[in-house]
DSSP file (Angstrom, degrees, kcal/mol; ACC not computed):
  #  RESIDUE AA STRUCTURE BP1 BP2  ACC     N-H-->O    O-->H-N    N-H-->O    O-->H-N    TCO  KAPPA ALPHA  PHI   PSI    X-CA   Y-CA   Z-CA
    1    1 A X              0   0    0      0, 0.0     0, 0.0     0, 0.0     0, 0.0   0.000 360.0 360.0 360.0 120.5   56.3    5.6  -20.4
    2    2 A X        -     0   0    0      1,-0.1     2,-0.2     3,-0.0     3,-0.0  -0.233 360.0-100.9 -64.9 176.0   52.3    5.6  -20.4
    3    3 A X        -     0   0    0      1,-0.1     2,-0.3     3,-0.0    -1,-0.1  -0.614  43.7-101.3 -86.8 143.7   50.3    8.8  -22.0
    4    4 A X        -     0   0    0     -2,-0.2    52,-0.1     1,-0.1    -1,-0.1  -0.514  33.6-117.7 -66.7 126.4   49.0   11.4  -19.7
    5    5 A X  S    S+     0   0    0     -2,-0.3     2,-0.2    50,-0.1    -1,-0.1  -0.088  76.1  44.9 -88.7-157.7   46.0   11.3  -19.1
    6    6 A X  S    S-     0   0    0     49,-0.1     2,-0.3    -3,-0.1    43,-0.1  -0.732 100.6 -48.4 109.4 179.1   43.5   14.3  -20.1
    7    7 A X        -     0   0    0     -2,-0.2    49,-0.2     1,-0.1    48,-0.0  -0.671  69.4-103.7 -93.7 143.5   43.4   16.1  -23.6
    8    8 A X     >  -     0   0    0     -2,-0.3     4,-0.8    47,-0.1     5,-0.2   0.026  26.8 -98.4 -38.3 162.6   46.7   17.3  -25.0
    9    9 A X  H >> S+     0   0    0      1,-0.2     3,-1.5     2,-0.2     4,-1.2   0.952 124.3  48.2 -76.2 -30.2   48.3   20.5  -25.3
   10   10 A X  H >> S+     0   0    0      1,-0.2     4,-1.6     2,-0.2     3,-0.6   0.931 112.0  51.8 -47.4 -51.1   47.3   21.1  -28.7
   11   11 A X  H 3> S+     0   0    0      1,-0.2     4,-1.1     2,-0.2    -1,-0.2   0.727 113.6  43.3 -26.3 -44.9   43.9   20.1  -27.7
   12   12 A X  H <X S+     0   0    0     -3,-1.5     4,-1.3    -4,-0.8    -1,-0.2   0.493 114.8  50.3-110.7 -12.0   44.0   22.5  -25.0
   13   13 A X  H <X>S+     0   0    0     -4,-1.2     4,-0.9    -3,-0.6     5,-0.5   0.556 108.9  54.8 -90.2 -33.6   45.6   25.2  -27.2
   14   14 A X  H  X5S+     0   0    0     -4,-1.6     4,-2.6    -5,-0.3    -2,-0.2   0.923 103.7  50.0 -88.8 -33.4   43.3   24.7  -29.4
   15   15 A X  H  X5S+     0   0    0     -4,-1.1     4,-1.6     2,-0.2    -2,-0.2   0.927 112.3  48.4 -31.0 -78.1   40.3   25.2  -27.1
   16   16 A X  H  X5S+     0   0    0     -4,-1.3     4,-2.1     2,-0.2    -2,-0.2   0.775 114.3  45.7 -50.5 -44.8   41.5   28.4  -25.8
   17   17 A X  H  X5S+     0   0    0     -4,-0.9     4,-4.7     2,-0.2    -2,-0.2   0.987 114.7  49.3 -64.6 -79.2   42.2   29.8  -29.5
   18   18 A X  H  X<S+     0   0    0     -4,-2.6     4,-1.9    -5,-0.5     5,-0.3   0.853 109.4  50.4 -35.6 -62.0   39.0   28.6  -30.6
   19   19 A X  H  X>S+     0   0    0     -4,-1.6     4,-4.3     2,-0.2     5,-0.5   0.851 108.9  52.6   2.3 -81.2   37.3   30.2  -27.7
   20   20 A X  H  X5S+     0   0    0     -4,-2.1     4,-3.2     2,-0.2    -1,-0.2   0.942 108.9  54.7 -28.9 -67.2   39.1   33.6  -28.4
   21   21 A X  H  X5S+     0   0    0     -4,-4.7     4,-1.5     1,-0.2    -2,-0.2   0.873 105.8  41.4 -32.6 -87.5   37.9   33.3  -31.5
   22   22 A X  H >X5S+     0   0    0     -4,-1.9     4,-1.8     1,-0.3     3,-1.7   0.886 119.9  48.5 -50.0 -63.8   34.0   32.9  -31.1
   23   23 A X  H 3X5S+     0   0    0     -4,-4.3     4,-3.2    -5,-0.3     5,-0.4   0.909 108.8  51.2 -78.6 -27.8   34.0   35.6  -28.3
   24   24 A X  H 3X<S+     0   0    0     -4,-3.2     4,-1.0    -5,-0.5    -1,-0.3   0.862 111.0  51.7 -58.3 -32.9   36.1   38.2  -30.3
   25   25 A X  H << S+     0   0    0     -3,-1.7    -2,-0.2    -4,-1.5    -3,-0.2   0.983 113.0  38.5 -46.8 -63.8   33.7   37.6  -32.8
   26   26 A X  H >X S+     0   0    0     -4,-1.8     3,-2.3     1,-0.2     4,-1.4   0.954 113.8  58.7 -53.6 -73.9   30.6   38.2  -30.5
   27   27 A X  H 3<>S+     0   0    0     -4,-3.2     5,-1.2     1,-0.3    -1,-0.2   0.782 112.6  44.0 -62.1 -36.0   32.8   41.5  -28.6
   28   28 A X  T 3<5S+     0   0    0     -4,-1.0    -1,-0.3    -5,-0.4    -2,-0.2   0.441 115.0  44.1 -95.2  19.0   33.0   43.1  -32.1
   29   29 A X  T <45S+     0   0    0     -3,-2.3    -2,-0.2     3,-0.1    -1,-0.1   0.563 120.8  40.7 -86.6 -57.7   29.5   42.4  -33.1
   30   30 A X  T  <5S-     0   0    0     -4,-1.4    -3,-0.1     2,-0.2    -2,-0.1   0.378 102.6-133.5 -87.2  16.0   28.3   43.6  -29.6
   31   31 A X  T   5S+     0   0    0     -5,-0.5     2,-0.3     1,-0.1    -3,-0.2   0.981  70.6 124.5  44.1  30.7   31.0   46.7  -29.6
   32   32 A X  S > <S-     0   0    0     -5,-1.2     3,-0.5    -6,-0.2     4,-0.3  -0.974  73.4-147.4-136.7 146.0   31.5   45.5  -26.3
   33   33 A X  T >> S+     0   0    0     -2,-0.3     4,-3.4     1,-0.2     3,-1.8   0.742  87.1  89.0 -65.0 -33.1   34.5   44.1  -24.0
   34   34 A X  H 3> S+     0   0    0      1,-0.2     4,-2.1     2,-0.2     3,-0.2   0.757  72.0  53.8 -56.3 -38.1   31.9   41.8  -22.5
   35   35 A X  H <> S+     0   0    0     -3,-0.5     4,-1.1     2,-0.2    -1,-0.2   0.565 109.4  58.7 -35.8 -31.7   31.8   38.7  -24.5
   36   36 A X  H <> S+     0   0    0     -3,-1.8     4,-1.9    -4,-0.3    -1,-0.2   0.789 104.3  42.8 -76.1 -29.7   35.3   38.6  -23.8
   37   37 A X  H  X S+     0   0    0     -4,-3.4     4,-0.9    -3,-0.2    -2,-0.2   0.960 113.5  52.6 -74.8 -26.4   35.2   38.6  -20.4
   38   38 A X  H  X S+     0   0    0     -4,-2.1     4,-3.1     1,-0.2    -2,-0.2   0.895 108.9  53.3 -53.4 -43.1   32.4   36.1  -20.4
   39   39 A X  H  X S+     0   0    0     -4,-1.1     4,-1.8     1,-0.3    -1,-0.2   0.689 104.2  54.1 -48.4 -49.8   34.7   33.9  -22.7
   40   40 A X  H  X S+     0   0    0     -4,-1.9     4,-0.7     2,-0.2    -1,-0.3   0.564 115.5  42.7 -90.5 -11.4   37.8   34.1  -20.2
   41   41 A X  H  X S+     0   0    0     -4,-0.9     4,-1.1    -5,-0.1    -2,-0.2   0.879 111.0  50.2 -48.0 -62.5   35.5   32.7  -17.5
   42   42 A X  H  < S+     0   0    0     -4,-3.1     3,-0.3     1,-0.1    -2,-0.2   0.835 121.7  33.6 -60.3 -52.4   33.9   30.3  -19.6
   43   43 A X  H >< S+     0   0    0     -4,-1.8     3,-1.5     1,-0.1    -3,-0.2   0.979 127.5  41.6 -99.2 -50.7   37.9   28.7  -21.0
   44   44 A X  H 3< S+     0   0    0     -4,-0.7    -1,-0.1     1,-0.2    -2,-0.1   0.542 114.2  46.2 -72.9  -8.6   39.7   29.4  -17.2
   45   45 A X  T 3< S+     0   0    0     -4,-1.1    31,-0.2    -3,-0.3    -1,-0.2   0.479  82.7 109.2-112.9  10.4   37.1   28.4  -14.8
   46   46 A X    <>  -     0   0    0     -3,-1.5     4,-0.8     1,-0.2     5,-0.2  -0.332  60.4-148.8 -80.5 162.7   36.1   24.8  -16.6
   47   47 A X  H  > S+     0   0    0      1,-0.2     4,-1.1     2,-0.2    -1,-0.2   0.722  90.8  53.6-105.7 -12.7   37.5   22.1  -14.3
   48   48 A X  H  > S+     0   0    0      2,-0.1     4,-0.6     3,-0.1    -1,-0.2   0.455 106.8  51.5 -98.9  12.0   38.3   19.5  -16.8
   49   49 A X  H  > S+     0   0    0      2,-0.1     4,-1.3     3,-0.1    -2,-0.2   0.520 116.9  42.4-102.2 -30.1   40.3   22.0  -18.7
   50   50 A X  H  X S+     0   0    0     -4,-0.8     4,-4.7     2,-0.2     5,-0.3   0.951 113.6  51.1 -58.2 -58.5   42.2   22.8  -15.2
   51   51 A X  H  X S+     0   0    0     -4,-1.1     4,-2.1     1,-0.2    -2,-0.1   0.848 113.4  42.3 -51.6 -43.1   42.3   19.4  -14.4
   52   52 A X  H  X S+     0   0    0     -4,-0.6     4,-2.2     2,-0.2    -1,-0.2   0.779 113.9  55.2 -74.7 -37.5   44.0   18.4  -18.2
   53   53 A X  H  X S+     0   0    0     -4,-1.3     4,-1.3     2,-0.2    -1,-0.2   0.869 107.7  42.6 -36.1 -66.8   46.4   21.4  -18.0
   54   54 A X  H ><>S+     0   0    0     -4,-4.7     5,-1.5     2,-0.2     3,-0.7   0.953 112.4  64.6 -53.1 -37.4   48.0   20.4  -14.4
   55   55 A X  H ><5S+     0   0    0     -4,-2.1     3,-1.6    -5,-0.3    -2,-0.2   0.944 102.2  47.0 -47.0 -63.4   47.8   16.7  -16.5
   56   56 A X  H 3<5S+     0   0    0     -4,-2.2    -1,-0.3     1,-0.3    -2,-0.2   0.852 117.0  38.0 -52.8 -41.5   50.4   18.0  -19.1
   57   57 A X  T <<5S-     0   0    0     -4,-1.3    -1,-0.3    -3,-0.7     2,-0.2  -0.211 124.9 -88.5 -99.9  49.2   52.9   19.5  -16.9
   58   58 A X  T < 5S+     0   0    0     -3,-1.6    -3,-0.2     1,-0.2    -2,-0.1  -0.184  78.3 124.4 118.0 -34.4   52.7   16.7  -14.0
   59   59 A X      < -     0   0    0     -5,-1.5     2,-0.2    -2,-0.2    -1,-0.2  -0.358  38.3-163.4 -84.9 156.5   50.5   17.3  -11.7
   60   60 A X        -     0   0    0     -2,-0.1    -9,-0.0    -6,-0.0     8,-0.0  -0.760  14.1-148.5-105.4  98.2   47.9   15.1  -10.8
   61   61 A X        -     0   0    0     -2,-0.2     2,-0.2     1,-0.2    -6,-0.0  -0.116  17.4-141.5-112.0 143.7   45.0   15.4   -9.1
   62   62 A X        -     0   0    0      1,-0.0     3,-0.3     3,-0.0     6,-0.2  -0.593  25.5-124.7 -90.0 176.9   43.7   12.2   -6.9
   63   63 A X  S    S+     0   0    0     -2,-0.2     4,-0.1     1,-0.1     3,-0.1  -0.409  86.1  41.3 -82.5 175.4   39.9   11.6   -7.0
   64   64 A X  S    S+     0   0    0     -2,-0.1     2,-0.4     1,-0.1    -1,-0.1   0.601  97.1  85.9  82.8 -19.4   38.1   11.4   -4.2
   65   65 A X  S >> S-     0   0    0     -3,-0.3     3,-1.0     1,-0.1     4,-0.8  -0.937  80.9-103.0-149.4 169.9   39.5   14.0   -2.3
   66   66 A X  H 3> S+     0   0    0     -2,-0.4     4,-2.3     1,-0.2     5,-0.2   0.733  95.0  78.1 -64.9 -24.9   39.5   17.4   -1.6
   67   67 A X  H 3> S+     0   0    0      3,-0.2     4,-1.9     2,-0.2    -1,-0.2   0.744  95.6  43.1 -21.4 -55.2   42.4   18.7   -3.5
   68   68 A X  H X> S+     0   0    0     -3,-1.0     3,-1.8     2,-0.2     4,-1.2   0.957 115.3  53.7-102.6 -79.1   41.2   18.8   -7.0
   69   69 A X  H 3X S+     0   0    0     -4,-0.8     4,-1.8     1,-0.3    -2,-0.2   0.588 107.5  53.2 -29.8 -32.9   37.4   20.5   -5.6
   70   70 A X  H 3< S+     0   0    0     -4,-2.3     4,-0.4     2,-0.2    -1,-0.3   0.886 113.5  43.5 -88.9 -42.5   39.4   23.1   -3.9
   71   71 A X  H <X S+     0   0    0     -4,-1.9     4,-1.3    -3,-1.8    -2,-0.2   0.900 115.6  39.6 -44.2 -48.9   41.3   23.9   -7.3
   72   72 A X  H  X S+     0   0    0     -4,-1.2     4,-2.6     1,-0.2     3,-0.4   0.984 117.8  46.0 -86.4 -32.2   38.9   24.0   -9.8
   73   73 A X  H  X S+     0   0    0     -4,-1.8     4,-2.5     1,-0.3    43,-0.2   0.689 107.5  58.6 -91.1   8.0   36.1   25.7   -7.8
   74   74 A X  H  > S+     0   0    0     -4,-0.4     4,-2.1     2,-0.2    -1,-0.3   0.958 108.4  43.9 -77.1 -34.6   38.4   28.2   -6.5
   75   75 A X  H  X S+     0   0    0     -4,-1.3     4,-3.6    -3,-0.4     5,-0.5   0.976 114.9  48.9 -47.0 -68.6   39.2   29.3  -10.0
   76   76 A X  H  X S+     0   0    0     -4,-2.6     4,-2.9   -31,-0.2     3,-0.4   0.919 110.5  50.4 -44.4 -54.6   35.6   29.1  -10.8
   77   77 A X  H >< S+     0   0    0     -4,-2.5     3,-8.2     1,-0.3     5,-0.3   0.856 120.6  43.1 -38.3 -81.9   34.7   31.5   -7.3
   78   78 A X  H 3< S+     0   0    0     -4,-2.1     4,-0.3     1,-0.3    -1,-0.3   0.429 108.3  50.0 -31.5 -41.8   37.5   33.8   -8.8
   79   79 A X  H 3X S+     0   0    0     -4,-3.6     4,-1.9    -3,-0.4    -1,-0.3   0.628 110.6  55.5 -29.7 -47.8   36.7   33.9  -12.0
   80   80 A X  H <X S+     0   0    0     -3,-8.2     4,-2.4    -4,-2.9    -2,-0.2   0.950 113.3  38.9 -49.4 -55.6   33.2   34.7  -10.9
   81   81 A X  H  > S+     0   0    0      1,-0.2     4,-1.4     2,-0.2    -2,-0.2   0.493 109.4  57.2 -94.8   8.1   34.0   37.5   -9.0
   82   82 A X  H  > S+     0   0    0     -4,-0.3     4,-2.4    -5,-0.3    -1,-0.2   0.885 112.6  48.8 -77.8 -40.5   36.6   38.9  -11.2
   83   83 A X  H >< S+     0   0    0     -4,-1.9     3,-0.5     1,-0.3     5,-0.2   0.872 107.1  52.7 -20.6 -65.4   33.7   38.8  -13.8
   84   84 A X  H >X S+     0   0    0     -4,-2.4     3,-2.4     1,-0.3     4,-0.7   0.942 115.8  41.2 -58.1 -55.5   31.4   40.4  -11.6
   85   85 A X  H 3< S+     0   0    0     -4,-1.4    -1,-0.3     1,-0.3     4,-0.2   0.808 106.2  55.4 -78.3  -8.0   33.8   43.1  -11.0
   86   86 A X  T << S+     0   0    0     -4,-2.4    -1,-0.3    -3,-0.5    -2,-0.2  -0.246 112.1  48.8 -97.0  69.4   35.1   43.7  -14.2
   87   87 A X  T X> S+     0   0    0     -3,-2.4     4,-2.4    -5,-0.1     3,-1.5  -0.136  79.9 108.0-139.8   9.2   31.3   44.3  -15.4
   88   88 A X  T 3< S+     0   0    0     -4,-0.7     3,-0.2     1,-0.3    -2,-0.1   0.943  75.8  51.8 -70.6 -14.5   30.3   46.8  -12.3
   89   89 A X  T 34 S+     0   0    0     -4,-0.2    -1,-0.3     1,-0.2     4,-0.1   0.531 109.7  48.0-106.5  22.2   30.1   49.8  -14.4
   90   90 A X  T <4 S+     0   0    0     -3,-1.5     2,-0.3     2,-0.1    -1,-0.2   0.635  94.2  89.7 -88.2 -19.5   27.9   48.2  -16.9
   91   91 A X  S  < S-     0   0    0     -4,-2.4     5,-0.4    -3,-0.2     4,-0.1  -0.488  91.6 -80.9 -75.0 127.4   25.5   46.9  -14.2
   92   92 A X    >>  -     0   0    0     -2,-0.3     4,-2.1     1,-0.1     3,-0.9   0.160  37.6-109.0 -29.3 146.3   22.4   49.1  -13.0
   93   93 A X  H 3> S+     0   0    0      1,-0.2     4,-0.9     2,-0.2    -1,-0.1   0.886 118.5  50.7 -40.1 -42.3   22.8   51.8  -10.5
   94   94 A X  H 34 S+     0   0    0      1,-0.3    -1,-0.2     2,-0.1     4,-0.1   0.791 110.5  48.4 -65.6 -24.1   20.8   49.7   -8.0
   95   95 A X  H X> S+     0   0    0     -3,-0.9     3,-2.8     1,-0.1     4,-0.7   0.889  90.8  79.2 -77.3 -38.5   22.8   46.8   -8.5
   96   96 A X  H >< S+     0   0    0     -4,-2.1     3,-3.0    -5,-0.4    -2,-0.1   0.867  86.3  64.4 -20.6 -64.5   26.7   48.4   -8.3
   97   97 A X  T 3< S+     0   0    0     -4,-0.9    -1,-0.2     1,-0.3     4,-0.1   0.652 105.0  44.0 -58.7  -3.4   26.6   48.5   -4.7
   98   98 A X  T <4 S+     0   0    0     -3,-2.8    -1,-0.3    -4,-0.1    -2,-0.2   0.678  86.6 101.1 -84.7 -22.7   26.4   44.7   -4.7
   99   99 A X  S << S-     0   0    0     -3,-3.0     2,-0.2    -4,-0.7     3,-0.1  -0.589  91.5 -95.2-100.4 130.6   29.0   43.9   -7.2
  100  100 A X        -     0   0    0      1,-0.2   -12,-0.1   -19,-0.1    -1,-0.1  -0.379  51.4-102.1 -41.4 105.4   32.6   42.7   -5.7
  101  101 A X        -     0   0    0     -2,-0.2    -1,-0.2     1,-0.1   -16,-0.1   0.043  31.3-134.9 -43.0 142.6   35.0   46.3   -5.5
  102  102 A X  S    S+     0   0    0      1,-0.2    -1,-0.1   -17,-0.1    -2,-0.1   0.937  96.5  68.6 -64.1 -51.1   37.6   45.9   -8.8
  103  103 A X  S    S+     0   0    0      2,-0.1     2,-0.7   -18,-0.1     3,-0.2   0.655  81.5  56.2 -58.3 -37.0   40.1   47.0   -6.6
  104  104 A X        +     0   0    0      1,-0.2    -1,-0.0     2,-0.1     0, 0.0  -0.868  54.7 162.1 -91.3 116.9   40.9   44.4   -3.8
  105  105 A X  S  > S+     0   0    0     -2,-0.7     4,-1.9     3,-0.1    -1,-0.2   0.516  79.3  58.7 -97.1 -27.8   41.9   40.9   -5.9
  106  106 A X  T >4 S+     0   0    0      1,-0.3     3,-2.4     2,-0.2     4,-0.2   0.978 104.1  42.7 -73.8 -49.0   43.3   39.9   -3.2
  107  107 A X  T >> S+     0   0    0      1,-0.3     4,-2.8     2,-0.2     3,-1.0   0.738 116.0  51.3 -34.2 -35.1   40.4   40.0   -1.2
  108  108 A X  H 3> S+     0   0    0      1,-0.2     4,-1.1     2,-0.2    -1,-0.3   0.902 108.4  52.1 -79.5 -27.3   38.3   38.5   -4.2
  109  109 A X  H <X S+     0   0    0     -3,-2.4     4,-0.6    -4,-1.9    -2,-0.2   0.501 105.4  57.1-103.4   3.0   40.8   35.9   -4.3
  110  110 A X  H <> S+     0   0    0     -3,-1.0     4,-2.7    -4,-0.2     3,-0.4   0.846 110.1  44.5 -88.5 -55.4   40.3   35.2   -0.2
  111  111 A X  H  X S+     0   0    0     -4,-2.8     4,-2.6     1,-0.2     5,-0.3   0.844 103.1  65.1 -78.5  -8.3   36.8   34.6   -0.5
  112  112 A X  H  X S+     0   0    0     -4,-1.1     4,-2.4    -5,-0.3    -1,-0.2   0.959 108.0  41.8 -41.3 -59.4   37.2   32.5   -3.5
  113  113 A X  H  X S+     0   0    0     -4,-0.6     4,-1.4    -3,-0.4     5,-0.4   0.981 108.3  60.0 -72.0 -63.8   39.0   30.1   -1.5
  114  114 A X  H  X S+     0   0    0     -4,-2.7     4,-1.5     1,-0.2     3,-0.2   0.867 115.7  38.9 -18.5 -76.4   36.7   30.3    1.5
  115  115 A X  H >X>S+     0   0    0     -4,-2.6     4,-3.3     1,-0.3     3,-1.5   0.917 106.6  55.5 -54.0 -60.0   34.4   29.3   -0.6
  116  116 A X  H 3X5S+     0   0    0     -4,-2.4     4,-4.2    -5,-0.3    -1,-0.3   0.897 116.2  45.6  -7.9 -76.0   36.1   26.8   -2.7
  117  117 A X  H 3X5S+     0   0    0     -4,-1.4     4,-0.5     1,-0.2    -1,-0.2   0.414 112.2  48.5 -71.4  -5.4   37.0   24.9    1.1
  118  118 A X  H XX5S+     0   0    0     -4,-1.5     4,-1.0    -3,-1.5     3,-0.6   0.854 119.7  38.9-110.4 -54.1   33.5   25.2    2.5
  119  119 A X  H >X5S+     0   0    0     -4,-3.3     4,-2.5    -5,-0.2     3,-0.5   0.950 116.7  54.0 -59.7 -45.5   32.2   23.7   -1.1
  120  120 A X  H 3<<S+     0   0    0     -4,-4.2     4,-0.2    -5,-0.5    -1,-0.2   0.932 115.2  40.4 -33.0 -50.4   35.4   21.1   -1.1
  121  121 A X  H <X S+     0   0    0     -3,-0.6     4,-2.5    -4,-0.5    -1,-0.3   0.726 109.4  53.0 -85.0 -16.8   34.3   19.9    2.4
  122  122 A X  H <X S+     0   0    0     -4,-1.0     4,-1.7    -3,-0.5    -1,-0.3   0.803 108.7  51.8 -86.7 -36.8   30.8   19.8    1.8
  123  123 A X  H  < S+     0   0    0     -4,-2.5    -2,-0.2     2,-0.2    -1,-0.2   0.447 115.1  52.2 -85.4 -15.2   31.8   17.3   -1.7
  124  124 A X  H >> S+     0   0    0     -5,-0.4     4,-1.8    -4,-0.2     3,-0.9   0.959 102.5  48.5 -97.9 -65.0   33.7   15.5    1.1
  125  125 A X  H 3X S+     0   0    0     -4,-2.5     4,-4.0     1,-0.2     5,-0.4   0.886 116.3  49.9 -43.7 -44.8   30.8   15.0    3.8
  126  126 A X  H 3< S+     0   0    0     -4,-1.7     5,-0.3     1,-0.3    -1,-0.2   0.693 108.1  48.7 -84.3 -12.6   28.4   13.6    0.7
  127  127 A X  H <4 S+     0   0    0     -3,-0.9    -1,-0.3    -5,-0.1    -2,-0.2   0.704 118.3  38.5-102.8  -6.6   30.5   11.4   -0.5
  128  128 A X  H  < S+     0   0    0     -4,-1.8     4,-0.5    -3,-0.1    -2,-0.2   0.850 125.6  33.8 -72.7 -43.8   31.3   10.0    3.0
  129  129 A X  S >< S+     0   0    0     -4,-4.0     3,-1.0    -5,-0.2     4,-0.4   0.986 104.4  65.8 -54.4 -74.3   27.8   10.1    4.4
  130  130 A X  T 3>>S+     0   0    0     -5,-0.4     5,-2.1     1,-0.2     4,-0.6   0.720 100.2  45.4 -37.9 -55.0   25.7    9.5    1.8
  131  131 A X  T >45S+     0   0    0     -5,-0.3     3,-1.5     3,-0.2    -1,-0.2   0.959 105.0  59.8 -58.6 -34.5   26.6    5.7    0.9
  132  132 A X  T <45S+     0   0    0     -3,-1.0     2,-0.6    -4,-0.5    -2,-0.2   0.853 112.6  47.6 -66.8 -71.5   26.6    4.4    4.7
  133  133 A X  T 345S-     0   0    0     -4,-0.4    -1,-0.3     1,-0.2    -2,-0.2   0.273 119.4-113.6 -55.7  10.7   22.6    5.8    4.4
  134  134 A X  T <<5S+     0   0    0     -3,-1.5     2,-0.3    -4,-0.6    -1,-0.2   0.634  70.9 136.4  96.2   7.7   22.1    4.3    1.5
  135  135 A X      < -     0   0    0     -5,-2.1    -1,-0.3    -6,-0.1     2,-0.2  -0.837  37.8-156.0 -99.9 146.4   21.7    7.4   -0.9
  136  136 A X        +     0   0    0     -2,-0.3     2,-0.3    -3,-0.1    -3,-0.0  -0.424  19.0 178.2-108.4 163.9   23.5    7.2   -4.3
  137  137 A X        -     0   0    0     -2,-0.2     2,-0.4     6,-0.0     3,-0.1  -0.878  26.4-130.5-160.8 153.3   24.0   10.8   -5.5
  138  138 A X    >   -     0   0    0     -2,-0.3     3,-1.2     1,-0.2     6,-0.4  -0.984  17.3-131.8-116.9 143.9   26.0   11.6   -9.0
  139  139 A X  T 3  S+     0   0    0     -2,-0.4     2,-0.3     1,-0.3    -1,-0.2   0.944 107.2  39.2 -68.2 -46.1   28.8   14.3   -8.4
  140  140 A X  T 3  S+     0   0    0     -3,-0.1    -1,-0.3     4,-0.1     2,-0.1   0.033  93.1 106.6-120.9  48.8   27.3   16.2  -11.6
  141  141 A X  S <> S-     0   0    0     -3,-1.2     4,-1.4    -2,-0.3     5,-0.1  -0.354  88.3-103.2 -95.2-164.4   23.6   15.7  -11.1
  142  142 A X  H  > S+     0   0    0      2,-0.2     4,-1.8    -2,-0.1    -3,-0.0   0.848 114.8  60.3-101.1 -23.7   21.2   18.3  -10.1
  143  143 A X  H  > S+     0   0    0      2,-0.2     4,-1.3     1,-0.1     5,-0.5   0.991 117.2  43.8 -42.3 -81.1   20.8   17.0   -5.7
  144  144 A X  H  > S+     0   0    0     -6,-0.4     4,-1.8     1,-0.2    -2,-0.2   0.665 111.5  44.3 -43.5 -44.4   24.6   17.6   -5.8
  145  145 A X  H >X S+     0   0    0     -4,-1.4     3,-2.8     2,-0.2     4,-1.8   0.975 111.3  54.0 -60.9 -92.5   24.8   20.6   -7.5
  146  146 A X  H >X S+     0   0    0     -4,-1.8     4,-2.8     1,-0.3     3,-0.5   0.756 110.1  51.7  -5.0 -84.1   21.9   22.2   -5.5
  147  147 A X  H 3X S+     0   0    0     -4,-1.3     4,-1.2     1,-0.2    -1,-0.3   0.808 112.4  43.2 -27.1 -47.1   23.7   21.2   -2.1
  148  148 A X  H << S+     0   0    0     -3,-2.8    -1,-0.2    -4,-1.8    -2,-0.2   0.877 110.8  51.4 -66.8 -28.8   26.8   22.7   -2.9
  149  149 A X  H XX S+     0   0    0     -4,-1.8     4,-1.8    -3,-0.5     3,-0.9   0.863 109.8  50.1 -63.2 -45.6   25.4   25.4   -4.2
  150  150 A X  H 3X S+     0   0    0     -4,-2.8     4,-1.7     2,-0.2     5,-0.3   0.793 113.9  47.8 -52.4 -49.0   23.1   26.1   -0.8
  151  151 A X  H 3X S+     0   0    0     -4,-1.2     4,-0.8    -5,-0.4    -1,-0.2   0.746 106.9  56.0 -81.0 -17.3   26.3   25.7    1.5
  152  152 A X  H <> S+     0   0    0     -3,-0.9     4,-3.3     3,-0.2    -2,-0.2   0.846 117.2  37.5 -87.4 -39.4   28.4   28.1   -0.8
  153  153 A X  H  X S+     0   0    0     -4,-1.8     4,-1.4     2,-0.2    -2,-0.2   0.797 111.1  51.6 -31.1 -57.2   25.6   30.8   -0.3
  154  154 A X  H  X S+     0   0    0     -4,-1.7     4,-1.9     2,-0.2    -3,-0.1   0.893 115.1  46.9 -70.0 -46.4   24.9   30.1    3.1
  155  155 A X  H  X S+     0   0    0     -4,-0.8     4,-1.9    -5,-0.3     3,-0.2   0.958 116.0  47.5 -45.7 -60.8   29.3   30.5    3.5
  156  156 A X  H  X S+     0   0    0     -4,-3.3     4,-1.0     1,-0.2    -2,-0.2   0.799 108.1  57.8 -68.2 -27.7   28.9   33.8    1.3
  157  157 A X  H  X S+     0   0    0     -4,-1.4     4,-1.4     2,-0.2    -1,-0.2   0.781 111.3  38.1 -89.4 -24.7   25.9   34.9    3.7
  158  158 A X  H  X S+     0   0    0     -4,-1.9     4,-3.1    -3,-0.2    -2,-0.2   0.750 109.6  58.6 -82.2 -12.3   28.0   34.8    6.9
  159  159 A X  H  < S+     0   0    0     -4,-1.9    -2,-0.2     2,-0.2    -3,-0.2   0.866 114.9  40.4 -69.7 -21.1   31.2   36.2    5.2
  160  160 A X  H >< S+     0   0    0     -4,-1.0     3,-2.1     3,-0.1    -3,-0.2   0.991 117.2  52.9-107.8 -81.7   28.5   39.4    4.4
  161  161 A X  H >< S+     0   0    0     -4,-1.4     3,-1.0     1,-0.4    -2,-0.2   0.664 120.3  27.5 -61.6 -39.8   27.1   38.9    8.1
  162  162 A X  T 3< S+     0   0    0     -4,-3.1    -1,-0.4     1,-0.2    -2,-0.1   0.211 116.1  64.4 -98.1  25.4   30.6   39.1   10.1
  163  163 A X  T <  S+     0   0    0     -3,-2.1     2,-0.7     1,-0.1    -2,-0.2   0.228  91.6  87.8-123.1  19.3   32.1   41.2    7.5
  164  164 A X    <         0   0    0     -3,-1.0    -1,-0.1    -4,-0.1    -4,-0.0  -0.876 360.0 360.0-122.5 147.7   29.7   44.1    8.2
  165  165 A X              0   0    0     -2,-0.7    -1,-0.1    -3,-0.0    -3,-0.0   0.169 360.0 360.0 -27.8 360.0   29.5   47.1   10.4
């Protein structure tokens, strides 16, 4: 039987622990709950720590395809906007009204995935396009990044434009 690949559970146990640690430190330093939340972004939304997790119990993610993009950056979206919302009553007045409502997860957890699938598909056109024109791109250089980022925005700026009155 080969080894799985990925980090181990200990590894991955140990991560999380560690993690804990450092930002429980920081949240009783700063007398504040934030460091923690930052901290449970920072261990839940990394994508090779998703990726190593499904590893241990089975799952496998191909390369290459949209599957694995659409997991980890949905986590990340969600993760984002759970942040965001559990920080809205720390944020300035002017800012609240911007910040995701606490209440609707589901809703948080809709546009996650919108977004997720519009970034997914986007990781899919550039790595289809791009070689027949002859551009090299590195999935975690700063071109890609940039793109994805532009098209997840541009996604989040029509869900605002057909989702308002």
């Amino acid at each position: 039987m080969s080894a799985l690949p990925g980090r181990s559970t200990q590894d991955i146990l140990g991560d999380v622990i560690g993690y804990a640690v450092l930002f429980g430190i920081l949240a009783l330093l700063f007398q504040s709950r934030i460091p923690l939340y930052l901290g449970a972004f920072v261990v839940l939304t990394d994508g090779e720590r998703i990726e190593s997790a499904l590893a241990r119990i089975g799952i496998r993610l191909e390369p290459e395809t949209i599957g694995p993009d659409i997991i980890k950056r949905s986590a990340f979206w969600f993760g984002w906007f759970a942040l965001l919302a559990a920080l809205k009553g720390s944020v300035p007045d002017w800012l609240a009204p911007w910040m995701p409502p606490a209440e609707a997860w589901s809703f948080l957890a809709g546009v996650a995935l919108l977004l997720a699938i519009v970034e997914a598909f986007t990781a899919l056109a550039m790595r289809r396009a791009l070689p027949p024109l002859g551009l090299q791109i590195s999935p975690s250089g700063l071109a890609w990044t940039t793109i994805q980022f532009v098209t997840a925005v541009a996604a989040l700026a029509l869900l605002v434009l057909f989702g308002s009155p």
